[in-house]
KESEMI-886305 format. One record per residue: residue in one letter; residue number from 1; x, y, z of N, C-alpha, C in turn. Coordinates in pm, whole numbers, padded with zeros to 5 digits. Example, Ala and Ser with C-alpha at 12.3 -4.5 7.8 and 13.67 -1.06 7.14 Angstrom:
BEGIN
a,1,01319,-00569,00780,01230,-00450,00780,01320,-00330,00780 .
s,2,01285,-00225,00708,01367,-00106,00714,01290,00003,00787 .
//
This chain:
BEGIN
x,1,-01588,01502,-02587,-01644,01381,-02650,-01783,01357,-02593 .
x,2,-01871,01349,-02693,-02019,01344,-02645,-02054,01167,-02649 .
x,3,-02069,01159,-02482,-02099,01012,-02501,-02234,01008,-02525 .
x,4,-02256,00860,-02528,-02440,00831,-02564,-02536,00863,-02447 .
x,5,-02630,00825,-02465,-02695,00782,-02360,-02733,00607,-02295 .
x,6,-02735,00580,-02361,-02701,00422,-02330,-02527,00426,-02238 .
x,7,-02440,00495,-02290,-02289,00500,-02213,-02332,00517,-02061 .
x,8,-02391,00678,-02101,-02468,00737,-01937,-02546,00638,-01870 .
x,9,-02609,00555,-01921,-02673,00460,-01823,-02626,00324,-01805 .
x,10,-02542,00318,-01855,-02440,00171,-01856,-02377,00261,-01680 .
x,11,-02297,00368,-01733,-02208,00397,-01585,-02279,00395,-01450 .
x,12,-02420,00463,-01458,-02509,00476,-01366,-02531,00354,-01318 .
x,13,-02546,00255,-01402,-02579,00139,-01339,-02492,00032,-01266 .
x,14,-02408,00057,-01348,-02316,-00026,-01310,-02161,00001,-01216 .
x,15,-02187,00136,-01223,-02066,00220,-01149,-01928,00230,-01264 .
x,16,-01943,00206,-01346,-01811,00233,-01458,-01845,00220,-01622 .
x,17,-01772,00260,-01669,-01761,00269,-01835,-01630,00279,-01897 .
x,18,-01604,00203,-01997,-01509,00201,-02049,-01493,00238,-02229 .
x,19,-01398,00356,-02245,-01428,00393,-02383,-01333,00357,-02438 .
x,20,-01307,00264,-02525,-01150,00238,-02606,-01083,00367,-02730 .
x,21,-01111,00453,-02703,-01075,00580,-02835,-01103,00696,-02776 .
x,22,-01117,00698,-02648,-01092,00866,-02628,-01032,00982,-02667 .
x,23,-00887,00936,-02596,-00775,01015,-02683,-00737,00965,-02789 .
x,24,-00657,01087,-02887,-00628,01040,-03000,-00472,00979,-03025 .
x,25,-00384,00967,-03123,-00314,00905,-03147,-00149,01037,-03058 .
x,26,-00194,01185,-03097,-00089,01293,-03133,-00114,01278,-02927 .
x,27,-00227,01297,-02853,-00261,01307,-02745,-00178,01198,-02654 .
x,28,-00188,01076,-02702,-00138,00972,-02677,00050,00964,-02652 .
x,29,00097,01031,-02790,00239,01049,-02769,00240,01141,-02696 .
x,30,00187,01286,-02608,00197,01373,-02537,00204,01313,-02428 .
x,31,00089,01234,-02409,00111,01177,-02262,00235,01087,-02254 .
x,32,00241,00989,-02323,00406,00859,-02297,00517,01007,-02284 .
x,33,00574,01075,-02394,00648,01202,-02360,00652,01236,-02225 .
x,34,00534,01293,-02163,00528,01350,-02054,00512,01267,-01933 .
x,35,00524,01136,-01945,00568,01031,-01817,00697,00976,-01864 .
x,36,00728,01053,-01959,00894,00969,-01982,00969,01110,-01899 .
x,37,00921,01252,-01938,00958,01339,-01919,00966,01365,-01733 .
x,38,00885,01317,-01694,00872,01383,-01527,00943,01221,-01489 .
x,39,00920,01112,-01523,01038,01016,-01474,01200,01035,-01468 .
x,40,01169,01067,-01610,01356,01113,-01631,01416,01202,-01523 .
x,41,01300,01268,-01467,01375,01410,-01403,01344,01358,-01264 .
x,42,01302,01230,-01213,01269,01195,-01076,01149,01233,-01023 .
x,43,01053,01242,-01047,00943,01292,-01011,00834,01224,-00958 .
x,44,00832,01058,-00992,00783,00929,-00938,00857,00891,-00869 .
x,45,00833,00864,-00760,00858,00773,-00621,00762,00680,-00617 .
x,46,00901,00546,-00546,00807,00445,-00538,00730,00459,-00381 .
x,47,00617,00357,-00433,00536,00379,-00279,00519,00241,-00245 .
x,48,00569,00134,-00283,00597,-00044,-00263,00660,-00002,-00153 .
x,49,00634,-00106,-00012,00724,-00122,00071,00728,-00263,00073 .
x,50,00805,-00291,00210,00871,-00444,00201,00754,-00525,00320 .
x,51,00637,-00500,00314,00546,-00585,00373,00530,-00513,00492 .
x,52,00566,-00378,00544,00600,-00290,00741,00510,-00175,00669 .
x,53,00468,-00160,00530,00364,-00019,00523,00451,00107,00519 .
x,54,00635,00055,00542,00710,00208,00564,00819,00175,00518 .
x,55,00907,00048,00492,01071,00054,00431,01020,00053,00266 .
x,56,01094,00145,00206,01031,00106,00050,01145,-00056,00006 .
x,57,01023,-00055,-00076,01077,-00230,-00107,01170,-00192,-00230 .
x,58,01279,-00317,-00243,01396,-00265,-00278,01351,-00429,-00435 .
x,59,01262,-00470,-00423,01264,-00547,-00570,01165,-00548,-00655 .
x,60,01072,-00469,-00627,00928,-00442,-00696,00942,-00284,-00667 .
x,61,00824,-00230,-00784,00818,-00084,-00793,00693,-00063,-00813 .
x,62,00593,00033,-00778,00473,00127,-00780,00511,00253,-00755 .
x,63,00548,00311,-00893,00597,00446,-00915,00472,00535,-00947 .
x,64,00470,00648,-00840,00356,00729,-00850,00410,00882,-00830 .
x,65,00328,00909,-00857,00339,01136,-00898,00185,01182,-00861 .
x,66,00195,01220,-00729,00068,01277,-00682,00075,01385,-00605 .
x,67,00001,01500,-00633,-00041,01543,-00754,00069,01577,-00872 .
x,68,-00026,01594,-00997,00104,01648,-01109,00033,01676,-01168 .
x,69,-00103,01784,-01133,-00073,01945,-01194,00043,02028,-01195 .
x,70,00084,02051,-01080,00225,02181,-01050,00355,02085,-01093 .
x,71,00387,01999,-01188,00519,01955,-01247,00447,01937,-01383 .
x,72,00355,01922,-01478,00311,01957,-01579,00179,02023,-01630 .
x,73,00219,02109,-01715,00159,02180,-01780,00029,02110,-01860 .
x,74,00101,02024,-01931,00014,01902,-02000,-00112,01844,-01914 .
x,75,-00053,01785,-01789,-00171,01730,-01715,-00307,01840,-01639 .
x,76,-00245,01932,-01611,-00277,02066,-01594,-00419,02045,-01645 .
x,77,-00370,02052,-01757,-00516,02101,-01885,-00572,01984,-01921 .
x,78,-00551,01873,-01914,-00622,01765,-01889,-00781,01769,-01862 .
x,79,-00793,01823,-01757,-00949,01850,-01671,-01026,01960,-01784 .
x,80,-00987,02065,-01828,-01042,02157,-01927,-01020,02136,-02062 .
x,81,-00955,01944,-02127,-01010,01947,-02252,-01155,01936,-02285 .
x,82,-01209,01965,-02377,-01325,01970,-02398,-01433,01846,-02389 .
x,83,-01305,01779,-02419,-01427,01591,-02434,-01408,01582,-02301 .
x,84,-01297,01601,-02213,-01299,01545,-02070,-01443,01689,-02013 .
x,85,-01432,01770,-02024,-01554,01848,-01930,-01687,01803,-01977 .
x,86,-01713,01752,-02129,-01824,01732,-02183,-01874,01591,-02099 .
x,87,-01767,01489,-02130,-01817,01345,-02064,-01822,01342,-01887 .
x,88,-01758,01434,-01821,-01782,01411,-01658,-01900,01491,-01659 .
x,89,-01980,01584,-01726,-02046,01663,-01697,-02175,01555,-01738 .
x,90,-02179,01457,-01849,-02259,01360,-01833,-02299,01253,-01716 .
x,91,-02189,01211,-01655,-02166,01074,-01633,-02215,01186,-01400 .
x,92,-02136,01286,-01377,-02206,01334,-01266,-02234,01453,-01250 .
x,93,-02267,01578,-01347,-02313,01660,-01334,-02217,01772,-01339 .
x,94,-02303,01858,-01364,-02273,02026,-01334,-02326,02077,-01268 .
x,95,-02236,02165,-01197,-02099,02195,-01191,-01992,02104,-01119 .
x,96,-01861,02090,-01135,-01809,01989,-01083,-01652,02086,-01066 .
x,97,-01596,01992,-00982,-01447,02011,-00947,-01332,01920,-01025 .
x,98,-01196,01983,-01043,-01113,01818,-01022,-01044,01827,-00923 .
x,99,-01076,01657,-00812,-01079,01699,-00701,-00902,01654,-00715 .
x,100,-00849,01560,-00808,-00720,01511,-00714,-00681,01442,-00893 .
x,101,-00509,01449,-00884,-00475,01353,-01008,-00364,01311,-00976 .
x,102,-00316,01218,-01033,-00214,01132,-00984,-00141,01066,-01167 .
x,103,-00036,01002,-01136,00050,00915,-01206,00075,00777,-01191 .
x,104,-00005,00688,-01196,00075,00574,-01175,00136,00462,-01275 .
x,105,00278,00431,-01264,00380,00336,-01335,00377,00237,-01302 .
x,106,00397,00157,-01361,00461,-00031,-01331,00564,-00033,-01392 .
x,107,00713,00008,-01356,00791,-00056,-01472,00773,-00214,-01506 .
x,108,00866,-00245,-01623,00867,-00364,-01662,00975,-00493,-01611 .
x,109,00963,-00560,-01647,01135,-00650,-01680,01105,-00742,-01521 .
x,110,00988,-00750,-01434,00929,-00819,-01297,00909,-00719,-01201 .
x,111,00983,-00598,-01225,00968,-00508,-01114,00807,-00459,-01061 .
x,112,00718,-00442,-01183,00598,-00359,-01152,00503,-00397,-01074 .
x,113,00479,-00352,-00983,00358,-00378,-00869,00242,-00309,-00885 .
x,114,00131,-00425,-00856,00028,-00334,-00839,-00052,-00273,-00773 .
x,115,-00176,-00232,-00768,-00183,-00127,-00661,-00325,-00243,-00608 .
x,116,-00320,-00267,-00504,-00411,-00381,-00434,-00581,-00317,-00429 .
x,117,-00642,-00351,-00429,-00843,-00323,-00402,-00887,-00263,-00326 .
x,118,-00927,-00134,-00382,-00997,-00039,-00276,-01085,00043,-00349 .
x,119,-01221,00106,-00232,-01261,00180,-00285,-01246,00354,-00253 .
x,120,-01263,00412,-00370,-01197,00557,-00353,-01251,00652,-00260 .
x,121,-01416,00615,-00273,-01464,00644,-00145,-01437,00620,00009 .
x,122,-01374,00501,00022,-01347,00468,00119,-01236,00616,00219 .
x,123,-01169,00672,00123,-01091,00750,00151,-01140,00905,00156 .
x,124,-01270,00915,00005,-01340,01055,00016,-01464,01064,00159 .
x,125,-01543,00933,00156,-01679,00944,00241,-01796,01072,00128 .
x,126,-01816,01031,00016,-01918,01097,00018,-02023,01039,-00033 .
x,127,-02142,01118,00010,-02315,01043,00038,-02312,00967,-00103 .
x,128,-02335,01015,-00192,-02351,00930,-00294,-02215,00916,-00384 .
x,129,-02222,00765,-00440,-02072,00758,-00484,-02106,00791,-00606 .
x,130,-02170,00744,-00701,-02200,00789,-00838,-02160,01001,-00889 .
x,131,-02176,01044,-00746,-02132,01204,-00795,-01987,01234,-00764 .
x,132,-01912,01132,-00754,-01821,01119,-00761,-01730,01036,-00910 .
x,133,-01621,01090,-00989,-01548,00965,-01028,-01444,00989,-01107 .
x,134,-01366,00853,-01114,-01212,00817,-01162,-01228,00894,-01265 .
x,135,-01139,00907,-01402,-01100,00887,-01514,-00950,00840,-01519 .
x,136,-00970,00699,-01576,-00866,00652,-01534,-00735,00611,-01706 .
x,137,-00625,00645,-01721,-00630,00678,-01890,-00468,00565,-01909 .
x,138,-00536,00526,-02036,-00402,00412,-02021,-00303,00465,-02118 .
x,139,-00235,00554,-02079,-00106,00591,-02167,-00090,00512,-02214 .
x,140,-00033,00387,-02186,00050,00264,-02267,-00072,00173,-02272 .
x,141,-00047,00096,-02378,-00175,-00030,-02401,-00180,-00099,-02264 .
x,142,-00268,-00101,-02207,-00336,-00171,-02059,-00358,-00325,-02094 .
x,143,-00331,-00426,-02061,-00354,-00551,-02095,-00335,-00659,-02004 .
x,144,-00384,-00754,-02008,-00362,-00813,-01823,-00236,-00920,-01780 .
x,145,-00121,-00905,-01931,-00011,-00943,-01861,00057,-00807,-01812 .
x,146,-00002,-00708,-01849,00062,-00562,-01771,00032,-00528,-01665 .
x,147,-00096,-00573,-01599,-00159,-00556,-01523,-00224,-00462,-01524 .
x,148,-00329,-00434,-01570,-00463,-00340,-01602,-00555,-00300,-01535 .
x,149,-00618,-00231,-01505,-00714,-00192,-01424,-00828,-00297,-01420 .
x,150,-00847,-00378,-01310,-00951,-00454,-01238,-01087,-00371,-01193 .
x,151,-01152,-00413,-01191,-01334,-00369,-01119,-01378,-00443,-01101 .
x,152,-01499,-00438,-01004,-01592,-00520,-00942,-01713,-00473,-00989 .
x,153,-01769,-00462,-01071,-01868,-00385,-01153,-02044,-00410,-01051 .
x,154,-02119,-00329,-01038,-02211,-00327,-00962,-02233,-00324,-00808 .
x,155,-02098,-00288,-00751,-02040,-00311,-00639,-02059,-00159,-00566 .
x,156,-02079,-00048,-00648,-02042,00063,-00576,-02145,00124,-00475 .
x,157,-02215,00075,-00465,-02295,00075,-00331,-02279,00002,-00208 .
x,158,-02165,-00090,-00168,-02125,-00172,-00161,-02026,-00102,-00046 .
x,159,-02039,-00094,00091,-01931,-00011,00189,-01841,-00135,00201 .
x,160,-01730,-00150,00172,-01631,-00205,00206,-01578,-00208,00315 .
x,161,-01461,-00297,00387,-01410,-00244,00552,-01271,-00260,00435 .
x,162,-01184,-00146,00516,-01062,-00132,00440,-00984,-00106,00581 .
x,163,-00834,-00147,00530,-00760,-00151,00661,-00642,-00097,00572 .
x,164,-00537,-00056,00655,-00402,-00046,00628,-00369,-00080,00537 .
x,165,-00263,-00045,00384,-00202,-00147,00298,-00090,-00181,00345 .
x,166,00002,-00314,00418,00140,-00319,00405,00229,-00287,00338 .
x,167,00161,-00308,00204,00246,-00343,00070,00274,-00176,00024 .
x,168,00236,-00069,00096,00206,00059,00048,00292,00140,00152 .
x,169,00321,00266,00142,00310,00350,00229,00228,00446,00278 .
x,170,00115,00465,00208,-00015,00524,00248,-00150,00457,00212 .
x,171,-00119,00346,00143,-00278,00328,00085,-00322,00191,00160 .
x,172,-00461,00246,00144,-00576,00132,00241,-00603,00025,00112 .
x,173,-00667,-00092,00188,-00701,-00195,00100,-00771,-00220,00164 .
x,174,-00906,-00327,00030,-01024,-00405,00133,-01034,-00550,00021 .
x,175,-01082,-00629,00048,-01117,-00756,00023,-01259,-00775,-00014 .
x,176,-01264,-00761,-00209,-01407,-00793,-00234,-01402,-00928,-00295 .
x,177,-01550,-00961,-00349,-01526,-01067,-00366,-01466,-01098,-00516 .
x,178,-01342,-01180,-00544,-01308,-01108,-00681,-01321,-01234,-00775 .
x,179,-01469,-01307,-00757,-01505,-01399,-00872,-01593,-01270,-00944 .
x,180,-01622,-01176,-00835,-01713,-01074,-00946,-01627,-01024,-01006 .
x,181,-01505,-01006,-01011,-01383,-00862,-01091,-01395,-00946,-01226 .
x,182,-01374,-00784,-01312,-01355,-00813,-01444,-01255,-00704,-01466 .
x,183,-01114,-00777,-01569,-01045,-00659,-01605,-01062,-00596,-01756 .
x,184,-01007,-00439,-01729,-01062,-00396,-01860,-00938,-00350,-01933 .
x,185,-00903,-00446,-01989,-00814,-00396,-02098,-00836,-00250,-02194 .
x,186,-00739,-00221,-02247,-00767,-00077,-02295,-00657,-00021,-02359 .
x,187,-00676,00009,-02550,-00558,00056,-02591,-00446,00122,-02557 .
x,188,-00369,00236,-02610,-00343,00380,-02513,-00411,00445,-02560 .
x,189,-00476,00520,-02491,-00514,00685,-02473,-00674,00660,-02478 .
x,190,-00734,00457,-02443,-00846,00473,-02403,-00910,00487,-02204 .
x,191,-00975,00484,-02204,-01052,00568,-02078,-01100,00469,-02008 .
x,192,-01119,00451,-01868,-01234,00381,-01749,-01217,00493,-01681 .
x,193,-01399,00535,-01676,-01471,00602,-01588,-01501,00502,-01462 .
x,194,-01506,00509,-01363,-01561,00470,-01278,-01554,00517,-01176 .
x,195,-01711,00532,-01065,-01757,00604,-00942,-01680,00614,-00857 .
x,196,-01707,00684,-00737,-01638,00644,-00595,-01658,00543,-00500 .
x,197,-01765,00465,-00579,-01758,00296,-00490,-01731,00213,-00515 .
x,198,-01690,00213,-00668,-01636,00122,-00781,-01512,00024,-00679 .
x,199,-01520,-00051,-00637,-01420,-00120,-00596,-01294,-00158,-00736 .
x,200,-01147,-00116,-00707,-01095,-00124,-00820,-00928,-00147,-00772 .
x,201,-00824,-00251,-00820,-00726,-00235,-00868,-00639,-00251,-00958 .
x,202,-00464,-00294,-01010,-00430,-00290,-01086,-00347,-00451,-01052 .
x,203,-00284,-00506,-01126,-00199,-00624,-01080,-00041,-00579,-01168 .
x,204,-00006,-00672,-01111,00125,-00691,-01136,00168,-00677,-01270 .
x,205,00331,-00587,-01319,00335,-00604,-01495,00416,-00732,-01489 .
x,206,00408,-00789,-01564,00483,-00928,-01624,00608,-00917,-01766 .
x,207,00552,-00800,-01814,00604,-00740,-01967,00751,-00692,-01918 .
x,208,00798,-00686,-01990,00961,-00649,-02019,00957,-00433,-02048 .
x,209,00802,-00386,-02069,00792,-00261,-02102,00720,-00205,-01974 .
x,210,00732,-00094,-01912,00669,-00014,-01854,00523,00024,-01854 .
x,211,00444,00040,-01805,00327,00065,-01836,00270,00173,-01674 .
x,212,00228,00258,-01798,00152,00397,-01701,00020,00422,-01706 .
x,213,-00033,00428,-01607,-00193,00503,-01583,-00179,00625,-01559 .
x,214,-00320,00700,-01640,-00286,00875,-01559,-00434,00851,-01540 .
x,215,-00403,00898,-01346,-00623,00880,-01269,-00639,01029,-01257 .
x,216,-00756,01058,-01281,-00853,01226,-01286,-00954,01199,-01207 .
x,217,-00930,01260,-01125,-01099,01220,-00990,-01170,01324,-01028 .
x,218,-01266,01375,-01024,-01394,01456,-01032,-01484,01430,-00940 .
x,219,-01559,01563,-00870,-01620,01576,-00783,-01740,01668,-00825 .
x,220,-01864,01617,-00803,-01963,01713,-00805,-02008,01815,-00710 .
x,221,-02034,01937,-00759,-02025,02071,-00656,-02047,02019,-00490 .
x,222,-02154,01961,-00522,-02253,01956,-00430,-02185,01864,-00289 .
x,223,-02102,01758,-00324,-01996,01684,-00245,-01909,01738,-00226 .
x,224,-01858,01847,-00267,-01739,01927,-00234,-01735,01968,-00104 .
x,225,-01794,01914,-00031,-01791,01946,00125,-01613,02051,00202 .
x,226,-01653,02152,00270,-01511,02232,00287,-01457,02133,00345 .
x,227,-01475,02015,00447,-01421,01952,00495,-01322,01841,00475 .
x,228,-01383,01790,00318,-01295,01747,00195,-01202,01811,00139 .
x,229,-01210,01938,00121,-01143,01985,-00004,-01050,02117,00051 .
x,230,-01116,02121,00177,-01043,02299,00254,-00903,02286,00221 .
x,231,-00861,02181,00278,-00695,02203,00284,-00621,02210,00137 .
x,232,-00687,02199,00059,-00628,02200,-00044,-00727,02246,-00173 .
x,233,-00774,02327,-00151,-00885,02435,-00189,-00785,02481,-00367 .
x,234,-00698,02502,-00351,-00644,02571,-00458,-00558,02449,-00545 .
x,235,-00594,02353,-00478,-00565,02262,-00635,-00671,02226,-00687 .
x,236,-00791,02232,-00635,-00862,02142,-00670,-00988,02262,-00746 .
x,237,-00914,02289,-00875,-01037,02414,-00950,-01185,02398,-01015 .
x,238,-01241,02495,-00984,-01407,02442,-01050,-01357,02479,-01226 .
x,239,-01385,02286,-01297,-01395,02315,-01437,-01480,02324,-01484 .
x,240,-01616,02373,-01425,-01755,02400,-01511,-01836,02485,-01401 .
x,241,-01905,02549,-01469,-02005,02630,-01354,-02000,02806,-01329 .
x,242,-02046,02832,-01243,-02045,02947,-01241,-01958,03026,-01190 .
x,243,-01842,02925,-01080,-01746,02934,-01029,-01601,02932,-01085 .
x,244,-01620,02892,-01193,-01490,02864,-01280,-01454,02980,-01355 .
x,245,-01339,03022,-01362,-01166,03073,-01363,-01114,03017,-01520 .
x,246,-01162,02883,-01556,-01036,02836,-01656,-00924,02768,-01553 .
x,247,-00903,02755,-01407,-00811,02725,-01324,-00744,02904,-01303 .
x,248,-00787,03020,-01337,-00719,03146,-01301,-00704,03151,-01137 .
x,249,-00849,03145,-01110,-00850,03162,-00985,-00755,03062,-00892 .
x,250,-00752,02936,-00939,-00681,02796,-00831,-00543,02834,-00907 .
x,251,-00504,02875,-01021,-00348,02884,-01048,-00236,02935,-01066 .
x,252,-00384,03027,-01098,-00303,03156,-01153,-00249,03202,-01297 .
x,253,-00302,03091,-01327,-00298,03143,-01491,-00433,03094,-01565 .
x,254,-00446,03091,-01642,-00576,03095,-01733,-00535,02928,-01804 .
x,255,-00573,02853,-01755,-00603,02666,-01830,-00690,02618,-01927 .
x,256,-00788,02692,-01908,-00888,02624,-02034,-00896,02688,-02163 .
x,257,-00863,02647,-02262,-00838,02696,-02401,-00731,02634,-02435 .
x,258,-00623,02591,-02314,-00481,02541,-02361,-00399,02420,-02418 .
x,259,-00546,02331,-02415,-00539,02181,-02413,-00468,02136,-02560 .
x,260,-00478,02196,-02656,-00481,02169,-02810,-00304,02201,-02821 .
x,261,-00264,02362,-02752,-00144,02409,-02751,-00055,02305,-02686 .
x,262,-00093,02266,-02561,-00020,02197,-02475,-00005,02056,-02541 .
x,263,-00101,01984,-02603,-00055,01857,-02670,00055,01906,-02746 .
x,264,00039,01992,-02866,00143,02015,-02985,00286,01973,-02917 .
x,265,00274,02145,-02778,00400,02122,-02719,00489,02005,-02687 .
x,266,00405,01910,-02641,00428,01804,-02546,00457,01677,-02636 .
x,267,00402,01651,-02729,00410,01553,-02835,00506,01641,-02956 .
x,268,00570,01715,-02951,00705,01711,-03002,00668,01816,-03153 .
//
């Protein structure tokens, strides 16, 4: 998907962008399928604890799948559809990586928790955050009794102090100021881009339905520091450049071309 240039300089400026029509309708049922599919089979764990950072909490849920390349095929190819390599290759350049992807759920009915304010950098450290960023995709309609993805828009220059999450078993939180947050609602299968300083979280679902995010980090070559990425060198494949495989080299099989096949599959 070829964004504008006005898009490109909305993100630059502001550290995020939001596209309501990315994916399409057939794309859309692939993805709900394929978070109904890796739930059904146990594949999300919750990561809510009970306020200690380590007992999981037994009345709220933040169901996550990180990584889930190697449990689907579908998400796999995600990074080598064509609109996704076209628009990160706008928004931070070529050549780039995908550095990390994840799953995250809220069920419904009071259980769903959300994931508290942080920035992603806080966790990568790299020099500039803009060559870094999310793609963040709302399987299910995103809306703010579901609790939707929050931002602090113009913030990503902005070093945060982040501490421990209680409410988590691994994740840090920081405290911005959140008369600046704006949330961005978002059909299914529309998109928020946003940097690695983007201060950002999700709130609580209220809805009686489930609601899933699928996040795509991207990394530009040049931040790919070995020190970032060594230990885990072979998930994280070059999808553009001179270095790129298709994912052959990081998977072992050939990924890019497969994106079109893998929806059909996946959406039934």
């Amino acid at each position: 998907m070829e964004l504008s240039t006005a898009q490109v300089a909305f993100f630059k400026k502001h550290g995020y962008l939001a596209v309501s029509s990315f994916f399409n309708d057939q794309e859309v049922l692939a993805f709900q399928a394929e978070v109904a599919r890796l739930q059904a089979n146990g594949k999300l764990r919750n990561v809510a604890t009970e306020g200690d950072g380590k007992t999981m909490a037994s009345t709220v849920k933040n169901l996550q799948l990180c990584p889930m390349f190697n449990e689907s095929d579908l998400f796999r190819a995600v990074p080598f559809a064509p609109k996704v390599k076209a628009a990160i290759t706008q928004l931070i350049g070529d050549p780039f990586i995908k550095h990390l992807d994840q799953i995250f759920l809220k069920p419904g009915n009071g259980e769903g928790m959300g994931t508290n304010w942080h920035q992603d950098n806080a966790y990568f450290q790299i020099a500039d955050p803009l060559r870094g960023t999310a793609m963040w995709v709302a399987a299910h309609e995103a809306t703010l009794a579901n609790g939707t993805m929050q931002i602090v828009p113009d913030a990503f220059r902005e070093k945060l102090e982040h501490t421990r999450d209680p409410m988590s078993d691994h994740h840090i939180r920081c405290f911005p100021d959140e008369s600046r947050a704006i949330p961005v609602e978002l059909p299914a299968g529309g998109v928020l881009f946003f940097c690695y300083g983007t201060p950002h979280c999700t709130k609580n679902n209220f809805t009686d339905k489930a609601r899933a995010g699928l996040a795509f980090h991207f990394l530009h070559e040049d931040f790919a520091a070995k020190s970032l990425i060594e230990d885990g060198r072979n998930d994280r494949p070059y999808v553009t450049g001179p270095k790129s495989t298709g994912g052959q080299s990081e998977y072992g099989v050939k990924v890019d071309g497969t994106w079109d096949s893998e929806v059909e599959k996946a959406s039934g």
